[in-house]
N, C-alpha and C positions, 0 to 999 in steps of 0.2 A: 681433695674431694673431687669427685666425676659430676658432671651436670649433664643433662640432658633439655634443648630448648624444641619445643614444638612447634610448629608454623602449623596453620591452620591450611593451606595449600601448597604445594610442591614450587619450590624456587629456582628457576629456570630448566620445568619440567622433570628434575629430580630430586632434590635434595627437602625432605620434610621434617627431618631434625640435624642439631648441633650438636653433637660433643663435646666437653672441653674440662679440662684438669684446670685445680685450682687452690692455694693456700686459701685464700681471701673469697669465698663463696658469694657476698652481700658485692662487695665491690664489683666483683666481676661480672657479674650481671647486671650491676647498673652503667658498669661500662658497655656492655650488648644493648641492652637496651634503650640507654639514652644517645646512642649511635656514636660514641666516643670514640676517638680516633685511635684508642688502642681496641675496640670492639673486633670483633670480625665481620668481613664486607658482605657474606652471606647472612648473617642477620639482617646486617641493613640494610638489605636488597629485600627484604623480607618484608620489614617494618615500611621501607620504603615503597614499597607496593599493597600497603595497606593490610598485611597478611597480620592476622593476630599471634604473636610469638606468646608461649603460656612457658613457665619454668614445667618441665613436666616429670622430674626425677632427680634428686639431688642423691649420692649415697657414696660411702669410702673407698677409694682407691688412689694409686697412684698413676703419673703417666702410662705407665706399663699398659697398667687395663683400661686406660682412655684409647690408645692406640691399637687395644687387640679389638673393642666394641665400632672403632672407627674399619677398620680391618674387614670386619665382618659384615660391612655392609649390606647391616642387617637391624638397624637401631632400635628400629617400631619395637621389637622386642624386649626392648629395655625402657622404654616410653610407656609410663602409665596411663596418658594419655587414648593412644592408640588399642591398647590394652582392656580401656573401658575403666579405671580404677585412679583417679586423680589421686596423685601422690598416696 
């Protein structure tokens, strides 16, 4: 599964979503989000700065198309957030 995380404000003035492949979709984002040591530090730089991180797109893929949508540096796209249309 592909996840997309949205911060409510841009984390160190560029980055306003996360990426991320995953078997285990519940766990994984309780490890982003409870700032777990296997999280990622740009979450918790996020959380850590008081930024509201929203789950804003869960949907199937494999690495492959985590790393072509990270690629593209272009995420808001894929953020239903951004988009105006919550999940």
């Amino acid at each position: 599964m592909i996840y997309i995380l949205h911060f409510s404000k841009k984390v160190a003035e560029h980055a306003q979503h996360y990426v991320g492949f995953t078997n285990d979709t519940e766990r994984r984002l309780q490890e982003h989000l409870n700032c777990h040591e296997n999280g990622s530090p740009l979450v918790k730089a996020a959380i850590e700065s008081g930024f509201n991180v929203e789950v804003a797109n869960i949907f199937e893929g494999d690495r492959k198309v985590e790393r072509e949508i990270k690629r593209q540096k272009n995420t808001s796209r894929f953020c239903s957030i951004c988009r105006g249309s919550k999940k």
